[in-house]
N, C-alpha and C positions, 0 to 999 in steps of 0.2 A: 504494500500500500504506500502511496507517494505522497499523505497530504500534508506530511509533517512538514514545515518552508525549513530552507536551511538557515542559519545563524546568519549568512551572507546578507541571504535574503529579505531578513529581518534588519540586520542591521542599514540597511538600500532602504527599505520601507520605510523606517526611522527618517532617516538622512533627507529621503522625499516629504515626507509629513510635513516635517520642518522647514523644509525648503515650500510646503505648499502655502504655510500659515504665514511663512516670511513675503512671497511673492504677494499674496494676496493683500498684506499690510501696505509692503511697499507701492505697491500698484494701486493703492487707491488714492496716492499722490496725482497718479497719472492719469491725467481725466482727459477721456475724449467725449465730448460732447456732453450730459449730464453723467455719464457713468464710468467709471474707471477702468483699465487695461487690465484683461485677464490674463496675464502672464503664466498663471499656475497651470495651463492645459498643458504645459509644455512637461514638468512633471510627472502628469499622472500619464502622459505619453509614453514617459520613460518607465516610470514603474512599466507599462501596460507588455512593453518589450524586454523587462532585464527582470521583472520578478511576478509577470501572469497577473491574473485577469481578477484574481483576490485582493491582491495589492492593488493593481490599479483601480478595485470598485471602491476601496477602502481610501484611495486617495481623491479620489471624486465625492465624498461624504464626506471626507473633512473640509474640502474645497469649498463644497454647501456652508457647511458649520463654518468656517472663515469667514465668507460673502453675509453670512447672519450675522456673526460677532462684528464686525469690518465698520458696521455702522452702509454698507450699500445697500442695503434694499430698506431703507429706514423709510422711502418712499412710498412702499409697497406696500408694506408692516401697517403704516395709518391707515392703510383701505382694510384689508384682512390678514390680520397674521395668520390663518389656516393655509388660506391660498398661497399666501408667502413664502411661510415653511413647508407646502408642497411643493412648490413649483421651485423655489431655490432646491433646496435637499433632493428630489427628482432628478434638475438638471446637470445634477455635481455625480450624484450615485449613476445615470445614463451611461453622460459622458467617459467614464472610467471603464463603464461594466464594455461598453460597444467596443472603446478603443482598445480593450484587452482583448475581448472576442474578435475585431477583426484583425488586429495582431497574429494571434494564432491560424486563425482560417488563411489569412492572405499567405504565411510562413507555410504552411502546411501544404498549402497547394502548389507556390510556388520556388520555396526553399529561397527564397530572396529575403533575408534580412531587409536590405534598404528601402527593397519595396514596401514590406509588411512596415517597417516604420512610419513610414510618407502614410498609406494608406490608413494608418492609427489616427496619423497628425491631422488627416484631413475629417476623418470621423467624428473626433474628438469637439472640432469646435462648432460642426455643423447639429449634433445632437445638443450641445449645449445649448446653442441661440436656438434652436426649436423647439426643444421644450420649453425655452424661455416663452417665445413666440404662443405657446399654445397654451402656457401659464395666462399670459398674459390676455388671450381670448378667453379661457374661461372663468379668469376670476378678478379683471380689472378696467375693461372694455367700458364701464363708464368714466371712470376718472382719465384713461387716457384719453377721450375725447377732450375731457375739459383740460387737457394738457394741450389736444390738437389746436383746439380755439386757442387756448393763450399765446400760445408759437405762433399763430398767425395764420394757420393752412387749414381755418372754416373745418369742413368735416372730414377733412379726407385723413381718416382713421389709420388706412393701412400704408401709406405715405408718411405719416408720423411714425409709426411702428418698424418698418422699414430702415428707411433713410436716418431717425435722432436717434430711436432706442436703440437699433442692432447694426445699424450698416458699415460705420466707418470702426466699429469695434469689431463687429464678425470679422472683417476683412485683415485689418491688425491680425490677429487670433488667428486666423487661418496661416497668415503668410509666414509668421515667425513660428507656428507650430513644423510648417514646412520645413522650412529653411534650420531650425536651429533643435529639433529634435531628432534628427538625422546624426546630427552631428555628437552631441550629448551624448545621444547612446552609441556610436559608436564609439569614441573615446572611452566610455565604461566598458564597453565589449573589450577592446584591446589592452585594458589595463585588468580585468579581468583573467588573461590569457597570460600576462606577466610572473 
């Protein structure tokens, strides 16, 4: 039976956790638009290819628990903290759970490390903003109208949700999940091999 993690593994999980709660502190400096850069997908990436699909869902849940403590979704919180704490904690445990599953699937089929990385990076941030997205339909769709009115853009609902809440942060979060978890984990791979 395999499910005991190794000490490595744990001690990686650690080192990620920390590194998720730190990104996530840090990155709420960095605001694009009203919400800050979510740095931390890059992480649970890396768990998702260096210590499996346990770690990486485990690192997507503290991700959530960060974004709650972090003081970001304090927006959210004043309309329903159910919906809140669903759709944050959802979008943090998804993003983890999928980036480690298609980790594995893309690995498995086609014995490409690099691939099955990219293919995690891209997973990762598009599960996040959609659960966001679908958070946000079902438990907030009145008050972001009266966000849509105050920005200026009358009712057009799914053009505010788009374009202010996800779009220049989706994009962020995609690119550098691309680009720089690739790299991460390979330098863990090779120094692992040492």
């Amino acid at each position: 039976m395999k499910n005991k993690l190794s000490t490595k593994t744990l001690v990686l999980g650690a080192v990620l956790t920390a590194l998720v709660f730190l990104l996530q502190y840090l990155g709420a400096f960095i605001k694009l638009g009203p919400f800050s850069i979510s740095l931390v997908l890059i992480p649970i990436v890396i768990g998702a290819a260096t210590c499996g699909v346990g770690i990486s869902t485990w690192l997507g849940l503290v991700f959530g628990a960060a974004v709650l403590l972090s003081g970001d979704a304090a927006a959210f919180l004043a309309v329903s903290v159910g919906g809140t704490l669903l759709t944050v904690l959802a979008k943090g445990i998804l993003c983890g759970l999928c980036a480690g599953l298609v980790y594995q699937g893309v690995l498995r089929l086609t014995k490409n490390t690099l691939l099955a990385v990219i293919a995690a990076a891209i997973v990762c941030p598009v599960v996040n903003t959609g659960i966001f997205l679908l958070g946000c339909l079902a438990f907030f769709m009145e008050p972001i109208a009266q966000w849509t009115a105050a920005a200026g853009l009358g009712g057009d609902v799914a053009h505010y949700m788009i374009f202010v809440l996800v779009g220049g942060n989706f994009l962020f979060e995609l690119a550098t999940n691309i680009i720089l978890s690739p790299v991460a984990t390979r330098l863990l791979k090779i120094q692992e091999k040492q």
